[in-house]
C-alpha positions as CSV (number, residue, x, y, z in Angstrom):
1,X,19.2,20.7,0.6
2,X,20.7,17.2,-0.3
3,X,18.5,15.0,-2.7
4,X,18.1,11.2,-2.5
5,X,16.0,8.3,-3.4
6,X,14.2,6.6,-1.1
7,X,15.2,2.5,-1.2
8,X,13.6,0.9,1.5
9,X,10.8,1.7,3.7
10,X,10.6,-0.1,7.3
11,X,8.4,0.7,10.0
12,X,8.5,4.2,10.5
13,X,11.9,4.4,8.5
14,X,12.8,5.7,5.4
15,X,16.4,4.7,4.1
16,X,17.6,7.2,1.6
17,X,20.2,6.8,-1.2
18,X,22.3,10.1,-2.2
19,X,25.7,10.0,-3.5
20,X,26.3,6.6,-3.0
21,X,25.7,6.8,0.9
22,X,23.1,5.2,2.9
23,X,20.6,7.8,5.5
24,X,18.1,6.6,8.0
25,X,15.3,9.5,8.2
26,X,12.1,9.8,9.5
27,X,8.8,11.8,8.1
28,X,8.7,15.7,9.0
29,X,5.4,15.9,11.0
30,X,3.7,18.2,7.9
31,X,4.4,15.5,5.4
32,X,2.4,12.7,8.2
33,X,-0.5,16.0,8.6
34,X,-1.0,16.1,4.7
35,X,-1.3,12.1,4.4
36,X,1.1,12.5,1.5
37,X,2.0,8.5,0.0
38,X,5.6,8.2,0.0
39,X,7.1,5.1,-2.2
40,X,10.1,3.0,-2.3
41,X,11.4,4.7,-5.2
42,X,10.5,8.6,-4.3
43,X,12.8,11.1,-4.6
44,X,13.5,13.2,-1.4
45,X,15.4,16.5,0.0
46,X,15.9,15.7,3.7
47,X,18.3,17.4,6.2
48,X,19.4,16.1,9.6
49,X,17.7,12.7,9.1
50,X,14.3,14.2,8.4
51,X,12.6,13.9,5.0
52,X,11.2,17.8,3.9
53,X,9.6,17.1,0.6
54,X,8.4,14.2,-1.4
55,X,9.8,15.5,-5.4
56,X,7.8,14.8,-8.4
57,X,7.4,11.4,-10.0
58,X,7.8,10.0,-13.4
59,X,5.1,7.4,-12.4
60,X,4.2,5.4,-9.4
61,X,1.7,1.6,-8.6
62,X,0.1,1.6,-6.1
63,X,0.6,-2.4,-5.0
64,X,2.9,-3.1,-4.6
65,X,4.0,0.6,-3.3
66,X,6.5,2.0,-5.8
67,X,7.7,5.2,-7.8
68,X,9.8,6.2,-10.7
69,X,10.3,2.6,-12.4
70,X,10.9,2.1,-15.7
71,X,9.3,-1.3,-16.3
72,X,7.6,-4.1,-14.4
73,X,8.7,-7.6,-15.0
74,X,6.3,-10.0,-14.4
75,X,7.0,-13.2,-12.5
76,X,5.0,-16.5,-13.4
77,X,6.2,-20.1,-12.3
78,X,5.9,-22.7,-15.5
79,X,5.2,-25.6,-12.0
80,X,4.9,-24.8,-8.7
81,X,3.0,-23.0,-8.4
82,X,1.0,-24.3,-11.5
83,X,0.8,-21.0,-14.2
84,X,-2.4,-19.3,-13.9
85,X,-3.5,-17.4,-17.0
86,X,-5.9,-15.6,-15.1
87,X,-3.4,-14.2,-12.0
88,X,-1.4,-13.6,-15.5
89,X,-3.6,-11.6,-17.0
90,X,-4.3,-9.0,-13.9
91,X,-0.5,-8.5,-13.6
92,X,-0.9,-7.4,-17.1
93,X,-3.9,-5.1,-16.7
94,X,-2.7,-3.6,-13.8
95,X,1.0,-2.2,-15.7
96,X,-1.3,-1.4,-18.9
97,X,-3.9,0.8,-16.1
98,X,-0.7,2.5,-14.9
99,X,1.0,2.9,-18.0
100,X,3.8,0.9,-17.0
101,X,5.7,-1.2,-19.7
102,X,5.6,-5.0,-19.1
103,X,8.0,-7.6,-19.6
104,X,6.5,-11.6,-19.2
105,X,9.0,-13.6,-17.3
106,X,8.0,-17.3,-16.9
107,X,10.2,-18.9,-14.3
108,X,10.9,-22.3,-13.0
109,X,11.1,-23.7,-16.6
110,X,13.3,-26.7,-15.9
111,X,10.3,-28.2,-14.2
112,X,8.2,-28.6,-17.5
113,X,9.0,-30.7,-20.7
114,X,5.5,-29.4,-21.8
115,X,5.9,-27.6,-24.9
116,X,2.2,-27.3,-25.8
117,X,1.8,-24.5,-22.6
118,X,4.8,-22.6,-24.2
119,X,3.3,-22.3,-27.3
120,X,-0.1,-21.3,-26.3
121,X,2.1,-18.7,-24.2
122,X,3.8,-16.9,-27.2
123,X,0.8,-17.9,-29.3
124,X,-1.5,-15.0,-26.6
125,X,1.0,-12.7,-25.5
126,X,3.5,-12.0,-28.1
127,X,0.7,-10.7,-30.9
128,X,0.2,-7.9,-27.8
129,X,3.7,-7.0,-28.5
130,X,4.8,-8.4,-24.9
131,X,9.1,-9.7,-24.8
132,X,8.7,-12.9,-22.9
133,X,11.2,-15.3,-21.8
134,X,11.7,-18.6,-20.0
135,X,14.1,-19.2,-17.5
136,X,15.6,-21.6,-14.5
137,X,17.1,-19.8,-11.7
138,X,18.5,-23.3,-10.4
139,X,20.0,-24.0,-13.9
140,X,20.8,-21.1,-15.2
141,X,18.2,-21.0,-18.5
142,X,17.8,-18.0,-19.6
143,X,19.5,-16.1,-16.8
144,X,22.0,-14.0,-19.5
145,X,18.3,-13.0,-21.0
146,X,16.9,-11.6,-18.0
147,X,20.2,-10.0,-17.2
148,X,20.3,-8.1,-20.9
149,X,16.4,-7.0,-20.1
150,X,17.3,-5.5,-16.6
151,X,20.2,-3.6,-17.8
152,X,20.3,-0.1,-18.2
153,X,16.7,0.4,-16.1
154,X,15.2,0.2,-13.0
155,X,12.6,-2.7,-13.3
156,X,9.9,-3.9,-10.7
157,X,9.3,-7.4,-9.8
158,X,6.1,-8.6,-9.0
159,X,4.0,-11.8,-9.0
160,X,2.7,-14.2,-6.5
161,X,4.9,-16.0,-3.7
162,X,6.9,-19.0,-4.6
163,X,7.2,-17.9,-8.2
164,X,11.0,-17.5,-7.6
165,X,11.8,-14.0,-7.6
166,X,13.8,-13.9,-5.3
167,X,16.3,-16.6,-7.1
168,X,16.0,-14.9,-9.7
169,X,17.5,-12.0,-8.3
170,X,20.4,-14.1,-6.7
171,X,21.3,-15.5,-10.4
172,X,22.0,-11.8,-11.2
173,X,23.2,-10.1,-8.0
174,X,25.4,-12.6,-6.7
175,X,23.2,-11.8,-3.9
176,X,22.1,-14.8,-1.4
177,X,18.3,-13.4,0.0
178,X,16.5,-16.1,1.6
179,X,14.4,-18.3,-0.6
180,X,11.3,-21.1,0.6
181,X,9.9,-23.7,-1.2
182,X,6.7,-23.8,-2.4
183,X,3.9,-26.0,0.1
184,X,3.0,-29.4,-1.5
185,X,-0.2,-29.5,0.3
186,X,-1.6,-26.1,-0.9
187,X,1.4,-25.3,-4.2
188,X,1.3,-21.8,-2.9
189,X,4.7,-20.1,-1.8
190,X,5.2,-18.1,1.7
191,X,6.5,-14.8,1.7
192,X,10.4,-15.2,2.1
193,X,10.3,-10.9,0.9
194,X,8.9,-8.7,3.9
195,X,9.4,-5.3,2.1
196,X,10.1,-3.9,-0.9
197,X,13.5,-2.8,-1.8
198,X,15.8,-1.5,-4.3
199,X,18.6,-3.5,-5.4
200,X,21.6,-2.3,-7.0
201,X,22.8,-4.9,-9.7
202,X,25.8,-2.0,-11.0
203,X,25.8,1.3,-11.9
204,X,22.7,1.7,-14.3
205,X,21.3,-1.2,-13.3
206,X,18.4,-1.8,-10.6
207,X,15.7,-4.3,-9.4
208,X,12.9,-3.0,-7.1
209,X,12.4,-6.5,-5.5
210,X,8.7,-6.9,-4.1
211,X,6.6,-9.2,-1.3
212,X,4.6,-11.7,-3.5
213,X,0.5,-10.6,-3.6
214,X,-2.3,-12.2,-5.7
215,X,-5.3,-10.3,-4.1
216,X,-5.0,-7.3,-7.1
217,X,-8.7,-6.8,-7.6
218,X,-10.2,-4.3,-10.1
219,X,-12.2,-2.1,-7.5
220,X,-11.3,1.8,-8.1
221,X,-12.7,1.9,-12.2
222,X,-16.1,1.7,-14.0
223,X,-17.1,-1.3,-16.2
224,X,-16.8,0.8,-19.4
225,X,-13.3,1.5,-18.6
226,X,-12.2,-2.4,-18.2
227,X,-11.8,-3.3,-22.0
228,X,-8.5,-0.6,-22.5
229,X,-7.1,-3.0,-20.6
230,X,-7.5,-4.9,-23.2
231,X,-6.0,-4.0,-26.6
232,X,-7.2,-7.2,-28.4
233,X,-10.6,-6.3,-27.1
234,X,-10.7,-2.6,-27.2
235,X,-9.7,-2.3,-30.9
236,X,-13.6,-3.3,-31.7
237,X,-15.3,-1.1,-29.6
238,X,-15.5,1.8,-32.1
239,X,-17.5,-1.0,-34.2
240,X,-20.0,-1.9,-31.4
241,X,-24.0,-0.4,-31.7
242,X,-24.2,1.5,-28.3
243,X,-21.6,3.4,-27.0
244,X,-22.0,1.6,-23.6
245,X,-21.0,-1.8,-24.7
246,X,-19.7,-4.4,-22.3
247,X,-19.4,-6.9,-24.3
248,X,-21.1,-9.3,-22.9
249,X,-24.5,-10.3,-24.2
250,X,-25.6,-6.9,-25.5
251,X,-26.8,-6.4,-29.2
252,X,-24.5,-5.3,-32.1
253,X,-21.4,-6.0,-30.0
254,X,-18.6,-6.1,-32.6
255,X,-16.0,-8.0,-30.0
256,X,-18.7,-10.8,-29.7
257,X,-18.6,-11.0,-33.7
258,X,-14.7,-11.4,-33.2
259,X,-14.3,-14.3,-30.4
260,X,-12.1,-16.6,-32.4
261,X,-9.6,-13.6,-32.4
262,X,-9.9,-13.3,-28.9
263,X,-7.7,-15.6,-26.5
264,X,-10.5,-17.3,-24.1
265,X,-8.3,-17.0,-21.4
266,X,-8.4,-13.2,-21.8
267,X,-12.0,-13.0,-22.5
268,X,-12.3,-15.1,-19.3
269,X,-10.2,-12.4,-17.5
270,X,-12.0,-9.4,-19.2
271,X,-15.4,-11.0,-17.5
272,X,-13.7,-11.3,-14.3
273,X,-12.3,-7.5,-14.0
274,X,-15.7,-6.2,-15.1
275,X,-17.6,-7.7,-12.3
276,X,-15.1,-6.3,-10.1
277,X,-15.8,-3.1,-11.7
278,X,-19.5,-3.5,-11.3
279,X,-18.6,-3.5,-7.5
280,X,-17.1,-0.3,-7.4
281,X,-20.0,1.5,-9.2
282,X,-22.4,0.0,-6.9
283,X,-20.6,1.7,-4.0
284,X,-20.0,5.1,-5.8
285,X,-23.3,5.2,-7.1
286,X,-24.9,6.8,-3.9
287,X,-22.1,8.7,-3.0
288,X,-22.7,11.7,-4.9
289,X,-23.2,13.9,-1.9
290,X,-20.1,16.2,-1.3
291,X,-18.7,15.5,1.9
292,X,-16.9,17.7,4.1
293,X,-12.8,16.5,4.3
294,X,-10.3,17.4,6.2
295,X,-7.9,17.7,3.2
296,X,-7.8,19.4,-0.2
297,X,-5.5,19.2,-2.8
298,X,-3.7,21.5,-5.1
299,X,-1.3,21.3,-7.8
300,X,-1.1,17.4,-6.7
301,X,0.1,18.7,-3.6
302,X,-2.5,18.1,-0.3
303,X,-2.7,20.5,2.1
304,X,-4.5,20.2,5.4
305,X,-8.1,22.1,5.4
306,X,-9.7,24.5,7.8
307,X,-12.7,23.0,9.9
308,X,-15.9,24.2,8.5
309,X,-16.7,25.2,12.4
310,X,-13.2,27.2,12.6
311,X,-14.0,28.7,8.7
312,X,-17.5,29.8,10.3
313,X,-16.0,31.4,13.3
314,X,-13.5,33.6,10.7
315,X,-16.1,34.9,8.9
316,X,-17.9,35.7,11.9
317,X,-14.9,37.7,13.2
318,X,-14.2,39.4,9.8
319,X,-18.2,40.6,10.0
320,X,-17.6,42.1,13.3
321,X,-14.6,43.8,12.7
322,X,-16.4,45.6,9.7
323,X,-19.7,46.2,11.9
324,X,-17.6,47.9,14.2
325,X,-15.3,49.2,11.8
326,X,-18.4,51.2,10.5
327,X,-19.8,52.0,13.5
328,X,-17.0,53.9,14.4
329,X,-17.0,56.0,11.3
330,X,-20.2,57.1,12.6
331,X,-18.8,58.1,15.4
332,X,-16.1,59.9,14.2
């Protein structure tokens, strides 16, 4: 059965890449009944314009919605939109959560002569170990920089609308996708990017490019689990008195005894994703009680379940077939 990668996703259609060739296909009706995710980026076997199995992936983010990537670049504007350390910071989180490598990409760069917010830029990020860079789409700064990163892997782009992505991607595809300017009145961009879609720069070369988002929002994992998000913070927490440190206002906290190692920004961030978490555990904390689902999964593979009504009515038929089965044996 032919294999393919899955490079755009619109409406109900998947467009598949194999062999250089372009295939419209749809979802086989199992794959809808086992509410199995598929991803820009998934790799396929379809036959007949119909995709049969979604094969396994090297990794995958949820939001935006894409597999088997080698590294998410990160899109900030130095001015207009204004750089916020704190939209920054969740990009960041969310790649370290997935295990996703992260490149800092700070665009727009010929609208700033302010070398302070450059500084305090390398001065946070690059102790982390992050590669950063500055560059201009409409000049050309830094465009041969951001085409050496790209090369060779299939990188994500992500950050918030108006950031210039989209430019970005025209400075290195000879590409011309539709660009906006940002809104003076509210200095937030409008979605010019409607999907996500892979784009082929050459040969080993790809860019996943993505709609801009800003509403990532730490929801789906417990407070304890925020700070190794946080390598800066999460170094110290061997150190801390109690185990169940959140390094906040709690006794014996080793991360409090090392704030002027600790970016504020960050800390400020940290703070943020916490409350978020405390959100989540508020919801699960009553939802211990096992529910029956229609679903079950196996093997990372879901399968639809029996109804506990139809299971019932089996095991009622099994039990008459042996009553019966026994009764005539005393017949006989």
């Amino acid at each position: 059965m032919p294999e393919g990668q899955i490079y755009k996703i619109h409406s109900d259609f998947y467009y598949v890449n194999s062999d250089g060739k372009s295939y419209e296909c749809k979802l086989r009706e199992v794959l809808k009944k086992t509410k199995q995710s598929v991803y820009v980026g998934d790799f396929v076997e379809f036959n007949n314009g119909a995709i049969e199995k979604i094969l396994t992936r090297q990794n995958y983010i949820p939001r935006p919605s894409v597999a088997n990537v080698d590294r998410i670049i990160i899109i900030s504007a130095v001015k207009e939109p204004d750089l916020s350390f704190s939209q920054l910071n969740r990009y960041i989180a969310f790649a370290k959560y997935y295990g996703i490598e992260a490149v800092l990409c700070f665009n727009k760069n010929d609208l700033s002569s302010d070398d302070k917010m450059i500084e305090k830029v390398f001065s946070i990020y690059e102790p982390l170990g992050y590669d950063i860079l500055f560059t201009s789409a409409l000049e050309g700064l830094g465009i041969e920089e951001f085409k050496e990163i790209l090369e060779g892997k299939t990188s994500v782009l992500c950050g918030s609308s108006g950031v210039g992505k989209s430019s970005l991607i025209n400075a290195v595809s000879g590409l011309n996708l539709r660009t906006k300017e940002v809104s003076e009145k509210t200095q937030r961009g409008t979605h010019t990017t409607r999907h996500c879609e892979i784009i082929t720069i050459n040969e080993n070369t790809r860019i996943v490019d993505t709609p801009g988002f800003s509403n990532l929002k730490f929801d789906f994992i417990l407070p304890l689990d925020v700070d190794k998000l946080f390598p800066e913070i999460y170094k110290y927490k061997s150190e801390c008195k109690f185990q169940d440190c959140l390094h906040i206002n709690e006794t014996g906290c080793s991360v409090k005894e090392h704030f002027g190692d600790i970016d504020e920004t960050r800390y400020q961030s940290y703070l943020e994703f916490v409350e978020e978490a405390k959100e989540y555990k508020e919801k699960v904390k009553f939802e211990g009680t096992k529910k029956e689902t229609t679903h079950k999964k196996h093997n990372d593979e879901i399968a639809v379940k029996i109804s506990s009504r139809k299971r019932q009515s089996a095991r009622n038929t099994i039990r008459q077939n042996l009553y019966k089965d026994i009764e005539n044996e005393r017949i006989d």
